[in-house]
MIVO-470344 format. One record per residue: residue in one letter; y, x negated, z of N, C-alpha, C in turn. Coordinates in steps of 0.1 Angstrom, whole numbers, plus 5000, padded with zeros to 4 digits. Layout:
# MIVO-470344
aYXZYXZYXZ;...
//
This chain:
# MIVO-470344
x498849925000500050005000501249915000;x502349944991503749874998503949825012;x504649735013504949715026506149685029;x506049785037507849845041508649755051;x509849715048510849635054510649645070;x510449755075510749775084509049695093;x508249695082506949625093506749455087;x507949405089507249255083508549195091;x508149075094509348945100508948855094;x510548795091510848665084510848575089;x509748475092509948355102511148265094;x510948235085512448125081513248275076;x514448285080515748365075516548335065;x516548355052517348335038518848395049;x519648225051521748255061522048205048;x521748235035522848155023524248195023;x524248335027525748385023526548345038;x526248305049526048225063526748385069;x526048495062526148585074524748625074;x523848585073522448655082522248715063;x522948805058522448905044521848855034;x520948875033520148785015521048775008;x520948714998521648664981520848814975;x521448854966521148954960520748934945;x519348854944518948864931518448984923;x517649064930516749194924516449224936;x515649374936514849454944513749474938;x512849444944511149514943510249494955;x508949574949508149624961507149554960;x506349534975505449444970503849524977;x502849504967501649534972500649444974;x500049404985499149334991497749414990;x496949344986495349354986494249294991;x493049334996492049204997492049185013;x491249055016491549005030492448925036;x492148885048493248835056493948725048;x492848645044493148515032494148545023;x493948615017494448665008496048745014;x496248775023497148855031498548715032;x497648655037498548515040499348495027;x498648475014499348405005500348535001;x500148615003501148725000502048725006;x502348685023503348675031504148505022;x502848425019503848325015505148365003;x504148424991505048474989506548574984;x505448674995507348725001508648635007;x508148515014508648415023509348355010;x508848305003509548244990510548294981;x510248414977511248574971512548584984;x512348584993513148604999514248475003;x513748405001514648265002515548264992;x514648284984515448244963516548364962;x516348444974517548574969517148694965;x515848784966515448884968514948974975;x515649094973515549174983514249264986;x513449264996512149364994512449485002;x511949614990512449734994510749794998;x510849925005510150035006508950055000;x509550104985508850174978509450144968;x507750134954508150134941509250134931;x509250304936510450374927511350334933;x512150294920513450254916513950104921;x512650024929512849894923513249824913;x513349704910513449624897512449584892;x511449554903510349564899509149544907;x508149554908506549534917505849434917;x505349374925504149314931502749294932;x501949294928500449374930499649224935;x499549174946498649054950497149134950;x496049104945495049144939494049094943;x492249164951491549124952490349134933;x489749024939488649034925487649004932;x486749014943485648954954484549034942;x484649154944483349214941484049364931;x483249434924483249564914484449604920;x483749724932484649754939486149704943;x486549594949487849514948488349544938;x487849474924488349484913489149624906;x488349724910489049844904489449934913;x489349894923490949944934492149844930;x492149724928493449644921493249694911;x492949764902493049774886493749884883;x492949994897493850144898495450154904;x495450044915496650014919497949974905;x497349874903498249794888498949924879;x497950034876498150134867498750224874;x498950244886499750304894501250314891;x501150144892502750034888503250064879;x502150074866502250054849503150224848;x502450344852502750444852504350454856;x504950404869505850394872507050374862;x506650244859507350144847506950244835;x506950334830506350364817507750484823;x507750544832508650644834510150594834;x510450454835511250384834512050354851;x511150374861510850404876510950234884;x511050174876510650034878510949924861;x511149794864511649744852510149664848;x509549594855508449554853507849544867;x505849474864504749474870504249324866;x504349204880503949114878502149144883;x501549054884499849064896499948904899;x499248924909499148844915497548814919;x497448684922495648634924494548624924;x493648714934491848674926491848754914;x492848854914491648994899492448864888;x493648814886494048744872493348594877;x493248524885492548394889491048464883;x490248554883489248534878488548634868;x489448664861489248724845490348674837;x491748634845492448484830492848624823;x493348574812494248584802493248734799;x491648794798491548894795492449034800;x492949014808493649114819494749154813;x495649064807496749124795496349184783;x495449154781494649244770494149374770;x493349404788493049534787494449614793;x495449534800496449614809497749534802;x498049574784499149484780500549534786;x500349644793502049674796502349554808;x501149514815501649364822502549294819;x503849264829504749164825504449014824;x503748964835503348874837501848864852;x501148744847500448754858500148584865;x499548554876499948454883499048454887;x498248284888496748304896496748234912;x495648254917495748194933496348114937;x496547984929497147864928498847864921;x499047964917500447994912501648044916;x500948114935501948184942503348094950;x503347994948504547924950505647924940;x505247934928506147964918506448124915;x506248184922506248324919507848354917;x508548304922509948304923511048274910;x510148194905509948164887509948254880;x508548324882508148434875509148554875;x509648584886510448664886511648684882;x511848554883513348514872513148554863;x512248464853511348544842511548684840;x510948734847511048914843512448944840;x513548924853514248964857515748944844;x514848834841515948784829515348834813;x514648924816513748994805513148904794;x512648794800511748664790510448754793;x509748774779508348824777507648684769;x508048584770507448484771506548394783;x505848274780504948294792504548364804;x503548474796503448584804502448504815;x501648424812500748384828500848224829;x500548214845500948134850499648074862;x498647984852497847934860498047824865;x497447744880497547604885496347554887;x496047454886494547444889494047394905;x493247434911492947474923493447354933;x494147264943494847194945493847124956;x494346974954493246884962493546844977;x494646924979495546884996495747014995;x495647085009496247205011497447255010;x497547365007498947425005499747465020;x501047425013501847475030502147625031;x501447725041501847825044502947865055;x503347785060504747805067505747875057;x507147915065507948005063507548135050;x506648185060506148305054506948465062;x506848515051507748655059506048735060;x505848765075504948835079505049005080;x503549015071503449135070502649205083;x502049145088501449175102502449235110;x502249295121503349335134503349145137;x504649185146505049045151503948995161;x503249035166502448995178501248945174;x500448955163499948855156499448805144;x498848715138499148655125497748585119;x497548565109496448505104496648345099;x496248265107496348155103495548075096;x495848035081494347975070494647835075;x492847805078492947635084492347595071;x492247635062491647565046491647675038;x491347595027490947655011489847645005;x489047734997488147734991486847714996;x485647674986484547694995483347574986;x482547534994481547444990480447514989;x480147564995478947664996478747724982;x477447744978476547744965475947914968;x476347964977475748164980475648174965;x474348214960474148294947474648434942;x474948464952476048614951477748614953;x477748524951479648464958480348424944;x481348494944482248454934483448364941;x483948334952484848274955484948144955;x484048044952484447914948485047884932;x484948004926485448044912486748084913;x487048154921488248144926489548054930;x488548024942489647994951489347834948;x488247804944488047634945486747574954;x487347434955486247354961487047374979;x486247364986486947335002487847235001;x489147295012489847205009490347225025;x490347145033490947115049492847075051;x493047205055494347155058494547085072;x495246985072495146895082495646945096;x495046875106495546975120496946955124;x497646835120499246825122499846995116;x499346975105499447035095499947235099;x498347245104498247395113498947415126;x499147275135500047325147501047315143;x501747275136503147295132503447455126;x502347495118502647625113502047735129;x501547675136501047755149502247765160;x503147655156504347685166505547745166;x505447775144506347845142506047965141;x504748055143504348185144504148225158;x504148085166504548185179506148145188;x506748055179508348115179508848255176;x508248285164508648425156508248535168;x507048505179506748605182505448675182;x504648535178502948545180502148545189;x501448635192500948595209499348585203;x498748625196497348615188497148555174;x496548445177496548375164494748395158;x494848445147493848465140492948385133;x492148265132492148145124491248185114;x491448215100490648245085490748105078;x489448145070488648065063487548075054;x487848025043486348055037484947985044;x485047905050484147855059484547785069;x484747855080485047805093484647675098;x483247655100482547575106482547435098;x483347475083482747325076484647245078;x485147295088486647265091486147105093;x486747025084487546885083486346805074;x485246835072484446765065484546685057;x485546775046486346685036487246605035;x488246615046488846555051489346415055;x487846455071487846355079486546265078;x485546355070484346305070483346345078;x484346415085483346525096483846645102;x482846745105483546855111484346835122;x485546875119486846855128487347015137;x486247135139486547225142486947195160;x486447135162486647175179488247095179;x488346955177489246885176491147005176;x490347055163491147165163491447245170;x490447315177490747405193491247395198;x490847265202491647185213492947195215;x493747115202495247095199495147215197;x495047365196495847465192495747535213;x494747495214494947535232496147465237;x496647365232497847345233499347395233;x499547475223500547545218500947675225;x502047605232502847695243503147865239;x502247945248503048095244502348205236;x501048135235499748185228499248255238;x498648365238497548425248496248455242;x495948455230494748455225494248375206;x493048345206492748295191491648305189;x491648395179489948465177489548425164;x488448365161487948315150487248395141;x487048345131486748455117485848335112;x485448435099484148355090483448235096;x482748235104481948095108480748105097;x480348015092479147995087478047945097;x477047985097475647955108475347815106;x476047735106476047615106477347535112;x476747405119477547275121478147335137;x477247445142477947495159477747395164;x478147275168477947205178478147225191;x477447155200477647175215478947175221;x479747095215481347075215481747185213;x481747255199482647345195482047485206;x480947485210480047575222481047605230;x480947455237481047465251482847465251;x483547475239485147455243485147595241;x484647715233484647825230484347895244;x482847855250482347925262483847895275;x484347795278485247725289486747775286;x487147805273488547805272489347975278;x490447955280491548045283491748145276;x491648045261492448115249491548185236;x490748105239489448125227488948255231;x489048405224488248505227486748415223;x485848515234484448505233483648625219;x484848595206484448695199484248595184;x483148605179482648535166482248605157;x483248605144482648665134482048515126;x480248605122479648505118478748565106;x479048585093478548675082477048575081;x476048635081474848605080473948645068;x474248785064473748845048472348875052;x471148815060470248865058469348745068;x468148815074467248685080465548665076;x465548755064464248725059464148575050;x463448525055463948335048463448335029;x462848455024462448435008463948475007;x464848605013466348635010466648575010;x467248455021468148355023467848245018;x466148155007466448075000467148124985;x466348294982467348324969468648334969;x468948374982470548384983471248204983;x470948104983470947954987471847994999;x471447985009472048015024472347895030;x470947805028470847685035470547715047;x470347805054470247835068468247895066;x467547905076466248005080466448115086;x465548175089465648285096465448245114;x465048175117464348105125465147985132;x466247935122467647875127468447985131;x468648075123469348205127469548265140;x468148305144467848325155468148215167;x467548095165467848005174469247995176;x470348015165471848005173471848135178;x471748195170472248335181471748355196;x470648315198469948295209471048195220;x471248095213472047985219473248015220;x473848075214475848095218475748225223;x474748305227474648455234474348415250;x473448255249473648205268474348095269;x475548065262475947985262477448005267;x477848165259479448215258479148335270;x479748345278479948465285480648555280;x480048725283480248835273480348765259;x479848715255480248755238480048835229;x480848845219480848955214480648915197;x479648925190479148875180479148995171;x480348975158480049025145479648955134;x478949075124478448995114478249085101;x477749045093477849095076476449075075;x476049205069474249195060475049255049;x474149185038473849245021472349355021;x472749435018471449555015470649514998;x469849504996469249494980469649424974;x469649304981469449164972468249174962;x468549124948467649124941466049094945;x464849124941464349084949463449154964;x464649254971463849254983463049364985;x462049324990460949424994461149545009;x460249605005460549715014460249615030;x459249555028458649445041460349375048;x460549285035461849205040462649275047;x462949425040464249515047463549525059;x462749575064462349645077462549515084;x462149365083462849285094463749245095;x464749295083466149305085466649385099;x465549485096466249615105465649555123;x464549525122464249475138464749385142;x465349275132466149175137467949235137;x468149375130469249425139469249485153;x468249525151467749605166468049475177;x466649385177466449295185467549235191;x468649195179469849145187471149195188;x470849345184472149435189473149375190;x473849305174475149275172476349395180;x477349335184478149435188479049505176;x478949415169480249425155479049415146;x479049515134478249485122478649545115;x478649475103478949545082477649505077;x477349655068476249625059476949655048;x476349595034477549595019476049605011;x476349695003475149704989475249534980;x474149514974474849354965475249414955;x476249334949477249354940476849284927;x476649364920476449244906477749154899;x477749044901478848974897478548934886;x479548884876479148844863479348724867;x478648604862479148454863478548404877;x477848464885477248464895475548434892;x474948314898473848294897472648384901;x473148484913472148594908472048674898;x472948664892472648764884471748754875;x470948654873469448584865468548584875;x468548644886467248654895466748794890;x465248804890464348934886464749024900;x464549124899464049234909465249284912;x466149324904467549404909467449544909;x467349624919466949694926467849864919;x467750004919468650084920469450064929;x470950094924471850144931471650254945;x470850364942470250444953469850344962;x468350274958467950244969468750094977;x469750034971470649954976471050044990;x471350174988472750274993472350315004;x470550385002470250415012469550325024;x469450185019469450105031470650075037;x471350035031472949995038473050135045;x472450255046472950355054472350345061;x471050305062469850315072470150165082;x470550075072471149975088472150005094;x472950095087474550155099474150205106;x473150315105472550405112471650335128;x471450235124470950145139472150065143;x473050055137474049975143474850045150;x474850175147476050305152475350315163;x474350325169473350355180474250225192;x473950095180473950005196476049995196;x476649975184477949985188478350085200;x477950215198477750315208477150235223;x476550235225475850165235476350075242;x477549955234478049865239479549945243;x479650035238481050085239481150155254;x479850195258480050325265479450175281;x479050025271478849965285480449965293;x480949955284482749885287483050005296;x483150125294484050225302483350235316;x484450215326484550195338485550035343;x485649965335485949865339487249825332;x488249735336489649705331489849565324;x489949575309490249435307491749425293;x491849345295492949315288492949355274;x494149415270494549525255495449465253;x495649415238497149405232497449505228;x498249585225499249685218499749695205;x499249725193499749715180500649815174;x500749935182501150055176501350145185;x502750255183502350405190502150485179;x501250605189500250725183501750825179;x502450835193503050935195503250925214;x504450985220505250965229503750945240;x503850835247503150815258501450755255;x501650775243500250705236500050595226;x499750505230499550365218497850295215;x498150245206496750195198496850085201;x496150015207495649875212494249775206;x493649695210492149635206492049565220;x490649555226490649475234490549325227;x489349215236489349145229487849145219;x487149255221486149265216486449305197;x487849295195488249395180489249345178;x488549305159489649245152490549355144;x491849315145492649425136491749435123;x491949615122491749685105490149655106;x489149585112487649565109487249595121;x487449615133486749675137487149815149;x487149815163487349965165488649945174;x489650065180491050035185490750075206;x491650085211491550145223492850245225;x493050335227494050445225494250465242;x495350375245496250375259497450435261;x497150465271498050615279498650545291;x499850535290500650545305501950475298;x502950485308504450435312504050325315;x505450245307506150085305505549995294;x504850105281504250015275504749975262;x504849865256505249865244504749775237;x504949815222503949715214504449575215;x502849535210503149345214502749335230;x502749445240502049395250500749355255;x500649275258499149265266498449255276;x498349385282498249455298497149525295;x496849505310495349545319494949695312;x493949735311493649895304492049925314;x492450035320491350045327490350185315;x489650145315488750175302487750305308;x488350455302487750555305486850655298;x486650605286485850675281485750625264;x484750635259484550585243484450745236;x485350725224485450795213484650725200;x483250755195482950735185483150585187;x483850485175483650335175485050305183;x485950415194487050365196486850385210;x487950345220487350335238489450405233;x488850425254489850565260490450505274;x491750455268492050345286493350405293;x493550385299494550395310495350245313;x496750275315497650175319498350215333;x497550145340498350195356499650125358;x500250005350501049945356500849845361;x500149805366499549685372499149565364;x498649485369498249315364497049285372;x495749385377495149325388494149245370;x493149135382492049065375491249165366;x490849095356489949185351488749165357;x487649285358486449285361485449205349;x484249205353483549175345482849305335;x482249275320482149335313481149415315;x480149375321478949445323478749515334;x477749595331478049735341477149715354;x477149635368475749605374475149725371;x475249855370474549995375473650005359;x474149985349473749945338474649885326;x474049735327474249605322474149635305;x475049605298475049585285474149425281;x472549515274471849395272471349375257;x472249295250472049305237469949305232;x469649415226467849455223468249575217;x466749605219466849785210467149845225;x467349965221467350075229466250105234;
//
């Protein structure tokens, strides 16, 4: 959807006119797509548009012109940005708007086809091109229908994402500690994308960590296409804890919850600073796809089923409360009715608290797509329903462990007078479930005690007394949330 003036901050401020007011090059709107990754480069460049002297409005109509930052991951992505774009196109055809640039994965990975099927495109710009976006819009704005696209080739040093105007509420932010991906997944299009891994350096990230919680960050998000493989390239070795460390540093922070780990490279270090720290939620999203080991060598996983288990086993008595999300693929080329069913006991058995199941997606240019045994669409659909369907059981189950006890809620939003939407630290914004708190003195961006009264479906029911006592512990003595079947 557009994103409206009123929900974004500008960490660096365009003072050119030296009263605080932008330069007045154009007006347009801008549409963001995709995931957090992808979120980021879109604040970068708003951050950039707004330096050069553009103003970001509302909505569409009667801009100068639009935006469209674009996922291409899978089918689906693709033709939600494709419907969006035509949205644009429609606009501009009414004379509602002057032009439609796009932006990233859908033109990073179909190229120059994309003006061909959607020629009313003004221009388009691929993942590696959003620093010049500001170019491009000159471009339009100066009504050059020459070099309509603008590719870079995937870059060997990280990009600087500082002075980005945040689309997030001010209270917290997604921070990308790298680029791209090494990993060989037979069903992954994103090293087509995005590139080879690339480590942005840790000077690098606390400097942009100190300027997002100047602006006003109290939760810092850390994304990646592979978490775990942080500094490899680099330094020559995984540099994730190292990282921790220095970011437990950074004055003014109350929480930093990690994203995409790959089931590899957990060392005892990165463990035991995750289990001991202040700041580190006890929350790990760790996409896994599947633990039958014929799936995970067709898929090239590089992991077993049997390593699988062994970490999960190990960071479940290692981290106190944790709270472990993850990703399965349903109908991988390939799978038999046998493999799914130990899909399904091995969701039972370890009663993830957080789970996504996804049909597989046929990608073109993707090495599965030459694997035998590609399955109906049905029966993809009705597995992915049948693993929700055990996962809705234990989410339920963990939800309903939490009520009775008070633990700490950030605040993202109000409902309406006296009621606000929060997450404990068990829930990542937009993926997974909210806590809807009631009482006086509260306001967004805070993060106060919620005494936890009752679960709604995937959402909990808290109370704000006012107070600051200790939090309790998560588990219930009278009955103990014990990740198993039911």
């Amino acid at each position: 959807m557009p994103m409206f003036q009123e929900d974004i901050n500008l960490i660096t401020r365009p003072g050119e006119t030296g009263t605080g007011t932008p330069l007045s090059k154009g007006t347009y709107a801008f549409v963001s797509l995709g995931c957090p990754k992808n979120l980021v480069d879109s604040e970068k460049m708003l951050g950039t548009l707004a330096v050069d002297g553009y103003s970001l409005v509302s909505e569409p109509d009667g801009a100068d012109f639009v935006i469209v930052n674009t996922c291409g991951f899978i089918e689906s992505s693709r033709a939600e940005s494709k419907s969006v774009i035509q949205e644009m196109l429609d606009l501009k055809k009414l004379g509602r708007t002057k032009g439609v640039i796009v932006a990233g994965c859908l033109p990073e990975r179909v190229g120059g086809s994309l003006l061909e099927e959607m020629p009313e495109i003004d221009h388009i710009v691929g993942v590696f091109g959003r620093d010049e976006i500001h170019r491009v819009a000159d471009r339009l704005v100066g009504g050059a229908r020459e070099q309509r696209e603008l590719f870079r080739p995937a870059p060997i040093k990280a990009m600087d994402d500082t002075a980005r105007l945040r689309i997030t509420p001010a209270h917290f932010a997604y921070l990308k500690i790298s680029e791209g991906c090494d990993r060989t997944c037979t069903f992954c299009s994103i090293p087509s994308m995005r590139g080879k891994h690339v480590t942005k350096p840790i000077e690098m990230i606390i400097q942009e960590a100190r300027e997002l919680v100047e602006d006003g960050v109290r939760e810092l998000i850390l994304v990646a296409q592979d978490t775990t493989y942080y500094g490899l390239d680099l330094y020559g070795e995984v540099r994730l804890n190292a990282l921790l460390k220095e970011l437990e540093k950074v004055d003014g922070l109350d929480w930093i919850r990690l994203m995409y780990l790959y089931p590899v490279n957990f060392s005892d270090d990165i463990i035991e600073t995750i289990a001991t720290s202040e700041l580190i939620l006890p929350y790990l999203d760790m996409p896994l796809q599947h633990i039958n080991d014929t799936m995970l060598k067709r898929m090239q996983r590089r992991v077993n089923g049997a390593q699988t288990i062994e970490l999960v086993e190990k960071l479940r008595a290692s981290i106190p409360n944790l709270v472990l999300r993850t990703t399965f693929i349903t109908g991988f080329p390939g799978e038999t009715d046998q493999q799914f069913e130990e899909l399904k006991d091995f969701v039972r058995d370890t009663a993830f608290e957080r789970m996504g199941a996804f049909t597989y997606s046929l990608e073109p240019g993707t090495p599965a797509v030459k694997l035998e045994g590609h399955l109906p669409e049905e029966v993809k659909e009705a597995r992915r329903d049948e693993l929700m369907s055990i996962q809705q059981d234990i989410a339920f189950r963990y939800g309903d462990s939490l009520v009775g006890y008070e633990l700490d809620a950030i605040i993202d939003s109000q409902v309406e007078e006296g009621v606000y939407l929060g997450r404990i630290f068990a829930d990542a914004p937009e993926i997974d479930g909210n806590i809807f708190v009631t009482g006086e003195g509260v306001n967004i961006g805070d993060l106060i005690p919620v005494e936890i009264v009752d679960r709604q479906d995937y959402d909990l029911i808290g109370m704000f007394h006012g107070d600051a006592e200790d939090d309790e512990p998560i588990s219930d003595p009278s009955e103990p949330w014990t990740p198993g079947r039911s």
